[in-house]
MARBARO-957285 format. One line per 3 residues: their letters; for each residue x negated, y negated, z of C-alpha. Coordinates in steps of 0.5 Angstrom, whole numbers, plus 2048, in hexadecimal, padded with zeros to 3 digits. Layout:
N
A	X,Y,Z  ... $
//
This chain:
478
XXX	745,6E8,8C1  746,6E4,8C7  74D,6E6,8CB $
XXX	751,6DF,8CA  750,6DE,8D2  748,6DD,8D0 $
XXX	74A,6D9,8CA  747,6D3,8CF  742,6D6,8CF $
XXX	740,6D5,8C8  742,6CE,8C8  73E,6CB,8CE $
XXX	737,6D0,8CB  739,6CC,8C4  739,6C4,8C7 $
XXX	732,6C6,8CB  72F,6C9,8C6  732,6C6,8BF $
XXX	737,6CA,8BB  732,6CD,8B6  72E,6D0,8BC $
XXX	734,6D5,8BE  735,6DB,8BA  73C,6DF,8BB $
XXX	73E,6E2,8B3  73D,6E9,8B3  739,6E8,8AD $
XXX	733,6E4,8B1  734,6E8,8B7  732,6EF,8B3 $
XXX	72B,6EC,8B2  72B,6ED,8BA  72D,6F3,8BB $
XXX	727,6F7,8BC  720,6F6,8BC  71A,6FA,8BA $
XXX	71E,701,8BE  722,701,8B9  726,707,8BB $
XXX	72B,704,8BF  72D,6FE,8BC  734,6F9,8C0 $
XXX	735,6F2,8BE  735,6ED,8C3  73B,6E8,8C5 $
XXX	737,6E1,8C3  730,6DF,8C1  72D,6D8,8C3 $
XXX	726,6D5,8C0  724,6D0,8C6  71E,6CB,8C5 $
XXX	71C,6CB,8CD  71C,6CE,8D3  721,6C9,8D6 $
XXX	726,6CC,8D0  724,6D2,8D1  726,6D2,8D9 $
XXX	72C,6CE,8D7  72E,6D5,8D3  72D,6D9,8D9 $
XXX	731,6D4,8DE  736,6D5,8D8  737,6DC,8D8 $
XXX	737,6DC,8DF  73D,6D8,8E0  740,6DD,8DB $
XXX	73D,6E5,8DD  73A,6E5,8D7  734,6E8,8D6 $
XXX	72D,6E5,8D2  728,6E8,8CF  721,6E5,8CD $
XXX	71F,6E7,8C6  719,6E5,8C1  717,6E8,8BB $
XXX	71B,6EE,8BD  714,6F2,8BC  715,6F6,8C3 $
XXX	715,6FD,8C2  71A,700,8C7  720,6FC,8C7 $
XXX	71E,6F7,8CC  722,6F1,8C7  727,6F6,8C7 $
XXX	72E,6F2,8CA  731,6F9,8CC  737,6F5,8CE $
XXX	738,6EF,8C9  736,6EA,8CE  733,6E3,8CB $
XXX	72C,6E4,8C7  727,6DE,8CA  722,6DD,8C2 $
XXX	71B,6DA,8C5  717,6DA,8BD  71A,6D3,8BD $
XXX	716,6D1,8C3  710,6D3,8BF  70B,6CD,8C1 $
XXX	703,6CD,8C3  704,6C8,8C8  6FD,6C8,8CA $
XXX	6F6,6CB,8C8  6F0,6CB,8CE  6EA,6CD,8CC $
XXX	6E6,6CA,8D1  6EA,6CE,8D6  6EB,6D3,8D2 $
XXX	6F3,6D3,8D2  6F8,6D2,8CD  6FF,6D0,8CE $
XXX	704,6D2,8CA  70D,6D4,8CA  70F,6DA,8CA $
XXX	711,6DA,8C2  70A,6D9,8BF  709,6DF,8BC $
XXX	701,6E3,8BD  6FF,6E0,8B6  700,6D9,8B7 $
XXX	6FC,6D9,8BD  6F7,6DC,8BA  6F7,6D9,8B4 $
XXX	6F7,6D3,8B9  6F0,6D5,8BC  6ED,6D7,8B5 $
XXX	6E6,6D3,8B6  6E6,6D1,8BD  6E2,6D7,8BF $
XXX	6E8,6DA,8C3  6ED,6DE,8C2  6F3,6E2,8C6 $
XXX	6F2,6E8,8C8  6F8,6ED,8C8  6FA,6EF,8C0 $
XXX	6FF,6F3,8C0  701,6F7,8BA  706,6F2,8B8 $
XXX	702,6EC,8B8  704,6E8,8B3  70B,6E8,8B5 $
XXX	70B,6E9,8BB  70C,6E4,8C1  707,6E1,8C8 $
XXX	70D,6E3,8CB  710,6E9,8C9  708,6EC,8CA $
XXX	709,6E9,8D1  710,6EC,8D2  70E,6F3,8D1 $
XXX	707,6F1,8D3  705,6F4,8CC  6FF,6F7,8CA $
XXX	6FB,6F8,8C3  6F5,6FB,8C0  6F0,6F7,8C4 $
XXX	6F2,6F7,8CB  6ED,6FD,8CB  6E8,6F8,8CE $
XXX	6EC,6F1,8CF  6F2,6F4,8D3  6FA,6F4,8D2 $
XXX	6FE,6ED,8D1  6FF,6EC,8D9  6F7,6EB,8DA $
XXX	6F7,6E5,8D5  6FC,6E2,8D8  6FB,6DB,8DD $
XXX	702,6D8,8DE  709,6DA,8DC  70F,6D5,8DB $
XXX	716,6D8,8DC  71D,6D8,8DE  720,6DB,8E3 $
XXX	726,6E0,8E4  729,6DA,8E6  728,6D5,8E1 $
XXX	722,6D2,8E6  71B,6D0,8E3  715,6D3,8E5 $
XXX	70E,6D2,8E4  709,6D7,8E6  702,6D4,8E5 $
XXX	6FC,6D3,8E2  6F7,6D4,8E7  6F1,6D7,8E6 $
XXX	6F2,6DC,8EB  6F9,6DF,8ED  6FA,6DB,8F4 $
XXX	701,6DE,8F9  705,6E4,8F5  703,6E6,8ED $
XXX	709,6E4,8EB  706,6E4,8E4  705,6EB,8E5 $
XXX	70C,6EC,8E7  70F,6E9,8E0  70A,6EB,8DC $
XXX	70C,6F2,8D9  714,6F1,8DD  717,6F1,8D6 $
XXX	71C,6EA,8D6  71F,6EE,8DD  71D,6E9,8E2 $
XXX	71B,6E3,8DE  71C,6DF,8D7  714,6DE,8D5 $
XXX	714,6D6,8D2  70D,6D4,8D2  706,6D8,8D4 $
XXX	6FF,6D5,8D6  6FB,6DB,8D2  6F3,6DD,8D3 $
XXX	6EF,6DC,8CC  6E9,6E1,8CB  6E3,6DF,8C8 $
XXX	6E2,6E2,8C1  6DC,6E7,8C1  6D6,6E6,8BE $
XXX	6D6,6EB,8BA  6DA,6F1,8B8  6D8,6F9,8B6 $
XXX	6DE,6FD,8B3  6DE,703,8B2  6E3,709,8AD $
XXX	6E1,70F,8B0  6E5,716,8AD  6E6,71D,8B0 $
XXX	6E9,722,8AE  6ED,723,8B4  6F1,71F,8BA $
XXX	6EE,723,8C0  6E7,720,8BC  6E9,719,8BC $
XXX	6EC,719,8C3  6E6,71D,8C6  6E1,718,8C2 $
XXX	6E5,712,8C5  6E5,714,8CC  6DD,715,8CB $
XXX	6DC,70F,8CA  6DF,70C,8D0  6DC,711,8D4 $
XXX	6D6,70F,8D1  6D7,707,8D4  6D8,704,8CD $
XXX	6E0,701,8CD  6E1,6FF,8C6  6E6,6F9,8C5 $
XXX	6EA,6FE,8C2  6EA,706,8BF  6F0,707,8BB $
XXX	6F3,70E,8B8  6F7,710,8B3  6F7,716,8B1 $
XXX	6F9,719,8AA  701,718,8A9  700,710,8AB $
XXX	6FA,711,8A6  6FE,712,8A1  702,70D,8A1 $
XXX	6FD,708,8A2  6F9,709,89C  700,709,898 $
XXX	701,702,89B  6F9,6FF,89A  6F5,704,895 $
XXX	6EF,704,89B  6EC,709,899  6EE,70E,89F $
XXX	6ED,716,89D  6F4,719,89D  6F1,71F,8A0 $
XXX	6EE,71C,8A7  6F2,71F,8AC  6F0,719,8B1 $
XXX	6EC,712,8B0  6EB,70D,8B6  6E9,706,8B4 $
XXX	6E4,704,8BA  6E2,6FD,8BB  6DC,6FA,8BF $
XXX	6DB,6F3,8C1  6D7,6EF,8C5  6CF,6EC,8C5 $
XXX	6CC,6EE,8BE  6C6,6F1,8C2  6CB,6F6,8C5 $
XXX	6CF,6F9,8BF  6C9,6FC,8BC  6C8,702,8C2 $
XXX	6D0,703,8C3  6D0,704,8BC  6CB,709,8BC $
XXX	6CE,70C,8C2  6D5,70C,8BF  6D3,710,8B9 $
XXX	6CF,714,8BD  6D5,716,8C1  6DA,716,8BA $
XXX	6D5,71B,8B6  6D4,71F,8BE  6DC,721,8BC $
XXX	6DB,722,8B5  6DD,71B,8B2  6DD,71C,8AA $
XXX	6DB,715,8A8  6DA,70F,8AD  6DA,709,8A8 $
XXX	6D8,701,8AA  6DD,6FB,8A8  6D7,6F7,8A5 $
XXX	6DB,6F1,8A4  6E0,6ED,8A6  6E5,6EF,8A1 $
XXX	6E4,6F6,8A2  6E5,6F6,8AA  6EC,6F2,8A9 $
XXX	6EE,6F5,8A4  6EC,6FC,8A7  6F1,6F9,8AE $
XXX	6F6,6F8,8AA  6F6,6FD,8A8  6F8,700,8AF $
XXX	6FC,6FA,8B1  700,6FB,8AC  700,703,8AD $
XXX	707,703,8AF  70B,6FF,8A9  707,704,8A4 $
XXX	70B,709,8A7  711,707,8A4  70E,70A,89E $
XXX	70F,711,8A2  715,710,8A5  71C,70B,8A3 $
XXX	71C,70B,8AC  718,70C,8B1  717,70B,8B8 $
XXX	710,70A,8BC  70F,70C,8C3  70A,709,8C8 $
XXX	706,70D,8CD  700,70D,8D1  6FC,713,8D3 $
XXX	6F5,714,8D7  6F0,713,8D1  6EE,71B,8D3 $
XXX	6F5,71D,8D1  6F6,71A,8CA  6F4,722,8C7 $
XXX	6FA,724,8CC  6FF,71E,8CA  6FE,71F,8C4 $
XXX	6FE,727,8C2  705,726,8C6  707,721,8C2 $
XXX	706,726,8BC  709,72B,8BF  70F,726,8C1 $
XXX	710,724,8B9  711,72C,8B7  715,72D,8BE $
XXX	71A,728,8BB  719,728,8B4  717,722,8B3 $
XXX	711,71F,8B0  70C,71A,8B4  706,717,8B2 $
XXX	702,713,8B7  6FE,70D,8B9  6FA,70C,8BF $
XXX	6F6,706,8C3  6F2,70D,8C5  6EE,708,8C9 $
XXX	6F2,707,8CF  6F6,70E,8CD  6FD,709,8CA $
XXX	6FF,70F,8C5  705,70C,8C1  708,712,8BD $
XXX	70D,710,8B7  713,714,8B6  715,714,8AF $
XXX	71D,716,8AD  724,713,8AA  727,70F,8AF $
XXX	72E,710,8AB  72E,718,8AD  730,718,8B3 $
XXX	72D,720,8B4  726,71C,8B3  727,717,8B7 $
XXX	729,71B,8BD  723,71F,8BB  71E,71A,8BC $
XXX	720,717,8C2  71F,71E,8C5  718,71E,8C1 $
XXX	716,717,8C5  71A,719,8CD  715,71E,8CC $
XXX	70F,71B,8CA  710,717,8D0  710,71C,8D4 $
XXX	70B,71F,8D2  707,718,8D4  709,718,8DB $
XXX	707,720,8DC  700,71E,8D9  700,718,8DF $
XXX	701,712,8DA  707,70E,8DA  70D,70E,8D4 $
XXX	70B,706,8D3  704,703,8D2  706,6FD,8CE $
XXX	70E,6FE,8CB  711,6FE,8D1  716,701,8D3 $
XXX	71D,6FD,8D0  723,702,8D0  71E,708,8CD $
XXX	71B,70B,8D3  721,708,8D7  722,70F,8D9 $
XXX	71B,712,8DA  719,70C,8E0  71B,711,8E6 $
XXX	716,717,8E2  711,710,8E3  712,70E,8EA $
XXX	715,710,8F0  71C,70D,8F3  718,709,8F8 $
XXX	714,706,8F3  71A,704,8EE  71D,701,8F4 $
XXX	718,6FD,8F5  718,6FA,8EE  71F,6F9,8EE $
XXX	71F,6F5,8F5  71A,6F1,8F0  71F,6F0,8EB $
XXX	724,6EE,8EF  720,6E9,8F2  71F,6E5,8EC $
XXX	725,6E8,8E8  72A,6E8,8ED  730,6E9,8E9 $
XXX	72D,6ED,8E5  72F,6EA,8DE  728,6E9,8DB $
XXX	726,6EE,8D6  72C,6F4,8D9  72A,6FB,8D7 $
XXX	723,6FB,8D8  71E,6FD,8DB  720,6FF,8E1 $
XXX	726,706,8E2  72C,703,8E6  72B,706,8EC $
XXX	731,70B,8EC  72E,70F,8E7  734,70C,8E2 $
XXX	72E,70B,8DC  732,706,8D7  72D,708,8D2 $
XXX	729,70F,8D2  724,712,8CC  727,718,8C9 $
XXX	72F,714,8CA  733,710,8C6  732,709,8C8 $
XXX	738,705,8C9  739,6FD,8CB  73A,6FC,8D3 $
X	741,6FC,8D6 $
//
């Protein structure tokens, strides 16, 4: 709880946003503790639900005249411990702040608050023709704003681009409790500051409200089933077809283990004995999809694919992507906890990252089965264990340190959509250069001068004394 100094604190955060908007039992509080990084868990001080971005700034303004820190929070489906208050502090809820203010489609822009998750807007645009692009594995519950925080990737950014390239203008608050706007403009003029706060994980700003791109729907889909049976067939086949000049909307992996899970959960009828089965979509002009899926097939059975089936309907294609995006819950019948990596490779060194991720697995006795958005070289090994033995625990995020390593080593980085949090603290100095984090903090002090916004994350401090470091017991903050 709040020391009895900071109990003013709590009462002024009461009067501005409503008693019932403030929670500070420890009851409440453990809903908080983590997010979908579940292996480090601490509880914050408070948790306020503003409605508005001059609630939200008023928070900040608040916890400012206290030294408290805030931490901007969402659905909590982040994967790296980016929600995680790692040093108690004031969590800012935005699910309330959940409505579509506008829909555009005549600039081909929709205007929405940070809490609307990605299927109300989808559903929003269902018959318009349009859609939003970025689709995240954890759509349904997932946030506009939280994808834009992490600048949060999926399946189909194979062809339509990660979050940032979606989106227009952002409205946010400041370190400093100000209010800025930046954009829409159909063309970035002066700095991209868009890009700066895209991606910067709630550590130089609070997202409050975004100016998306929409995307006209397709005129028509060919989704393709293949199997193999092996991993280096599949991604051999995929990076074939790249080099072919054919980009899919997405190439999805999974191999056996996730397999397994998958058919347990949805009984779609997957062979159990295939080592590897890559979901290929093309999208486009119905006149262009015929030729690509002859050459995709083409290319597949050059690498031995044992069976290329086509959705024929509707039905069979959704059913057949939730089956992959819904791949990671299934994994709950393999495991009572699990932790997901996120990685990115060249395309050329899927076969390297993943015999390595093989070999990992037996080096720390810990089994892993994968995903990838093999496409564009985004492997997410699982790692499956009992969070209660410690021994487990220490094992896996052993096992995951050096996943990542291998990540740079291959000439990839240690994030492609997850984004860095408190997991991959201690591995950004193996990323980038002393120069190039300098930089980055330089940025991070000029919008978050007190440095209250999102503590611990990130960024390393620049001594070297990491709050939070993979493979170490994870504590709050002094």
């Amino acid at each position: 709880m709040l020391t009895a100094m900071k109990a003013p604190l709590l009462a002024k955060l009461r009067r501005c946003l409503g008693r019932e908007n403030v929670l500070t039992e420890p009851s409440e509080l453990v809903v908080y503790e983590c997010d979908g990084y579940t292996i480090e868990k601490n509880q914050p001080d408070a948790v306020v639900f503003p409605r508005s971005a001059e609630q939200v700034a008023e928070v900040v303004r608040l916890c400012n005249e206290y030294d408290v820190p805030v931490i901007p929070r969402a659905a909590g489906t982040s994967l790296a411990g980016g929600c995680l208050p790692v040093g108690g502090g004031v969590v800012v809820m935005l699910t309330r702040m959940n409505r579509i203010l506008e829909i555009d489609l005549r600039n081909r822009m929709a205007v929405v608050e940070a809490g609307v998750p990605n299927l109300q807007l989808s559903r929003a645009l269902a018959g318009t023709g349009y859609h939003f692009a970025p689709d995240p594995s954890s759509q349904v519950a997932s946030t506009i704003g939280g994808n834009a925080a992490t600048n949060a990737g999926g399946p189909h950014t194979l062809k339509y681009g990660v979050t940032v390239n979606h989106v227009l203008g952002a409205e946010a608050v400041l370190g400093d409790g100000s209010i800025i706007q930046c954009g829409p403009l159909p063309e970035p003029a002066g700095l991209d500051l868009i890009g700066v706060l895209v991606g910067s994980e709630g550590t130089l700003a609070i997202l409050t409200k975004l100016w998306v791109r929409l995307t006209p729907n397709p005129q028509d889909y060919r989704t393709l089933r293949v199997i193999f049976n092996s991993v280096d067939d599949a991604t051999n086949a995929i990076g074939d077809i790249i080099a072919a000049g054919i980009i899919p909307a997405a190439m999805e992996l999974m191999d056996r283990g996730i397999v397994e899970a998958v058919e347990a959960a949805f009984h779609f009828g997957f062979p159990l004995d295939a080592e590897a089965i890559v979901v290929i979509e093309l999208d486009g002009l119905s006149v262009s999809l015929d030729w690509q899926q002859r050459l995709v097939v083409e290319l597949c059975n050059k690498w031995h694919a044992r069976e290329v089936l086509q959705a024929s309907t509707r039905a069979e294609r959704e059913l057949l992507w939730k089956c992959r995006k819904m791949a990671v819950g299934a994994v709950g019948r393999l495991s009572p906890s699990y932790c997901i990596q996120d990685g990115v490779v060249p395309r050329t060194q899927l076969p390297r990252i993943l015999a390595r991720v093989t070999e990992i697995s037996g080096k720390h006795q810990v089994r892993i089965v994968n995903v990838a958005h093999a496409g564009d070289g985004n492997v997410h090994p699982i790692l499956l264990f009992d969070e209660r033995d410690k021994e487990q625990v220490a094992r896996v995020l052993a096992a995951g340190e050096d996943i990542l390593e291998e990540c740079i080593r291959c000439g990839g980085s240690v994030t492609a959509e997850h984004g860095i949090g408190v997991e991959k603290l201690a591995l950004m100095d193996r990323l980038f250069g002393p120069t190039d984090l300098t930089a980055m903090r330089r940025v991070r002090d000029a919008f978050n001068p007190a440095g209250r916004l999102n503590p611990g994350k990130l960024l390393p401090s620049a001594n070297g004394d990491q709050t939070f470091r993979v493979g170490a017991s994870r504590r709050a903050l002094p």
